[in-house]
C-alpha positions in Angstrom: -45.7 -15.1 -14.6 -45.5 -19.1 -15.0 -47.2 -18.6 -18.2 -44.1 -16.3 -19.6 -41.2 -18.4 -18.7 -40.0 -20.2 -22.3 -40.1 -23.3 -20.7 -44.4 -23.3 -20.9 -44.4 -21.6 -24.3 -42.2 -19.8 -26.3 -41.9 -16.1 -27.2 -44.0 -14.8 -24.3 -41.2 -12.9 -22.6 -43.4 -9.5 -22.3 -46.4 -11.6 -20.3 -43.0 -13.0 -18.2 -41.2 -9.2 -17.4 -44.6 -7.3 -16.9 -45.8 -9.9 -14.1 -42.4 -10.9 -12.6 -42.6 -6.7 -12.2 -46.0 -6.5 -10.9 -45.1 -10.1 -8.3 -42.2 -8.2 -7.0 -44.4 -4.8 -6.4 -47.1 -7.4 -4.6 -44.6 -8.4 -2.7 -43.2 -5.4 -1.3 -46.8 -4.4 -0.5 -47.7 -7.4 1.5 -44.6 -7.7 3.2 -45.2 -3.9 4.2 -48.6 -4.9 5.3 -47.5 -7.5 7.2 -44.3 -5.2 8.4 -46.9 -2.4 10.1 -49.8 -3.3 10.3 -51.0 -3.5 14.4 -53.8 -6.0 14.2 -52.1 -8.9 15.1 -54.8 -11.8 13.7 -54.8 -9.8 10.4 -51.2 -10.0 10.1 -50.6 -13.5 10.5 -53.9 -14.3 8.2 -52.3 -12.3 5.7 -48.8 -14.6 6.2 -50.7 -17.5 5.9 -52.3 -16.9 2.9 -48.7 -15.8 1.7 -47.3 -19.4 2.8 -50.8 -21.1 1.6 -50.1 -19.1 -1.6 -46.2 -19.8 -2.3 -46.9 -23.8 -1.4 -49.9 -23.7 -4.2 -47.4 -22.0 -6.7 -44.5 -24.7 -6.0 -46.6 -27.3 -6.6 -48.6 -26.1 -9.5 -44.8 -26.0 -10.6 -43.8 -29.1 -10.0 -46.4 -31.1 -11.0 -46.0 -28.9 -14.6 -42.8 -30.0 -15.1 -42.8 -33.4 -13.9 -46.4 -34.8 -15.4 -46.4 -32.5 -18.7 -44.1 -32.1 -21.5 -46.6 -31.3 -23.9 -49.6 -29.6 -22.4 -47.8 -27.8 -20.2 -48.8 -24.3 -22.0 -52.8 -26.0 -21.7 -51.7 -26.6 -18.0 -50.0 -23.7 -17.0 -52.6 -21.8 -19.3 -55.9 -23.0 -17.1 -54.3 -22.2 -14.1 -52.8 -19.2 -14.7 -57.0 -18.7 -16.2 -58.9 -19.2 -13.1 -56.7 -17.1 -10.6 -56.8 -14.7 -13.2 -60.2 -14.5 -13.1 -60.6 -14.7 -9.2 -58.7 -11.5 -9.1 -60.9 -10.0 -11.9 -64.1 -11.2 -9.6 -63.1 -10.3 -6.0 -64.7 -7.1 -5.8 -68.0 -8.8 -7.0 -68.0 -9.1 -3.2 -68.5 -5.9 -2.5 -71.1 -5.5 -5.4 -74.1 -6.2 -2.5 -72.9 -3.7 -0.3 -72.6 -1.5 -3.0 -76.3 -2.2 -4.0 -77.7 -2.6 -0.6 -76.5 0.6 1.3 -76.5 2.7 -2.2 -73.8 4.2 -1.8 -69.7 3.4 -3.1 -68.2 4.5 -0.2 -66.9 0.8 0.3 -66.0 0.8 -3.3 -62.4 2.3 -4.3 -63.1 4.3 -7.5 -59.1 3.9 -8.8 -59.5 0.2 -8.0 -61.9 -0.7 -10.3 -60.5 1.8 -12.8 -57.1 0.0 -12.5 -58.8 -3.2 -13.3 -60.8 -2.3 -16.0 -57.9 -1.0 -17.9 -55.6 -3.9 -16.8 -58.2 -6.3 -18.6 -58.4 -3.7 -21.8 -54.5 -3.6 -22.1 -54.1 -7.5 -21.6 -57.5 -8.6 -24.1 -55.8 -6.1 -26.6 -52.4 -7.9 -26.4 -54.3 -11.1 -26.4 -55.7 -10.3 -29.9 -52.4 -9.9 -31.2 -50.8 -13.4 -30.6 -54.2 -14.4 -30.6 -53.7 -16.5 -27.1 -57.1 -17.6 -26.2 -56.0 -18.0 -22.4 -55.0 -14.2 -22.5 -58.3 -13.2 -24.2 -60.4 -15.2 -22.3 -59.5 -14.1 -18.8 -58.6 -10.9 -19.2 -62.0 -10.1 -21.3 -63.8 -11.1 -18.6 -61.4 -9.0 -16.3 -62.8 -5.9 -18.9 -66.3 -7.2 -18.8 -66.0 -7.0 -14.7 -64.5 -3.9 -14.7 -67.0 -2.2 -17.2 -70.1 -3.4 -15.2 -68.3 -1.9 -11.5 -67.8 1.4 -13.4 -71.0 1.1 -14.2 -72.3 0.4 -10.8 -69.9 3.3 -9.4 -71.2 6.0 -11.5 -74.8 4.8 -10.8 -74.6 5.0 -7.2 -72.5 8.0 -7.2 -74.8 10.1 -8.9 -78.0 8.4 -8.0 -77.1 7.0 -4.6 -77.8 8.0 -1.0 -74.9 10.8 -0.7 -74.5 9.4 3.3 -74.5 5.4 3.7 -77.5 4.1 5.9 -74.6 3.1 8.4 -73.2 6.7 8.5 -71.2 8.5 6.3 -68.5 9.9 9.1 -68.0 5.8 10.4 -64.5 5.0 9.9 -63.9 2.5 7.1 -63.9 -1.2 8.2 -60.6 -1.7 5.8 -57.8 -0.1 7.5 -54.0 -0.5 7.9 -54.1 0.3 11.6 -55.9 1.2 14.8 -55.3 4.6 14.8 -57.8 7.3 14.3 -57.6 8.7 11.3 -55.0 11.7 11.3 -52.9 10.4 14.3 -49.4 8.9 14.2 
């Protein structure tokens, strides 16, 4: 969203209104999280990584408009880069599970469809500009997202139907300690 504002480079209001939209929908779906959620510790690691988080962003900030004038787009451009492509990579994490059980039941399906069209939509509109730190990211983001397809149909059709660990165990992400069903 940094990289929008017309204060780190000009005419880039459509990168600044789509992610100020998707911040504010994060938002509302952490502080949910954080809201009702009943495992304690999870909660309040999830509101430190919010605090870690909004302390990282006010200094990224401030040190972008105190120390550049102007890089600041180069600045604000690299950063806004390698979290960009942290998000694109996280579900690499759950690649070995993937690959080691054979299965995708750990692996949302919608997930990795959401990304890989995020990083189509966002290398497309990087072409047109032709801002490298919009290709560059978000091609990778596509790349990612292509491959975990990949790896999704794979072990969907050729996979063990049943994970080795069971296929009725209750999934280890979860927003409460409910059984499944109850209220």
């Amino acid at each position: 969203m940094f990289y929008g504002l017309p204060i780190v480079k000009k005419d880039n209001i459509l990168v600044l209104t789509i992610n100020s939209v998707g911040l504010v929908i994060e938002l509302l779906y952490l502080t949910v999280y954080v809201v009702y959620a009943n495992d304690r510790k999870k909660r309040l690691r999830v509101a430190h990584i919010l605090l870690a988080e909004a302390a990282l962003t006010v200094a990224v900030v401030l040190i972008a408009m105190l120390c550049f004038d102007k890089h600041r787009s180069l600045f604000v451009g690299i950063i806004a880069d390698v979290f960009n492509i942290i998000m694109y990579a996280a579900p690499l994490g759950i690649w070995k599970k993937v690959i080691t059980t054979k299965s995708v039941e750990y692996m949302p399906f919608w997930l990795s469809v959401a990304g890989l069209s995020n990083g189509i939509c966002w290398t497309i509109y990087g072409l047109i500009p032709f801002d490298l730190f919009l290709l560059v990211s978000n091609g990778l983001g596509a790349i990612f997202g292509v491959i975990q397809l990949g790896l999704y149909c794979y072990f969907y059709f050729y996979g063990e139907k049943n994970s080795k660990e069971g296929a009725k165990k209750q999934s280890e992400v979860q927003l409460s300690n409910h059984p499944t069903g109850a209220a």
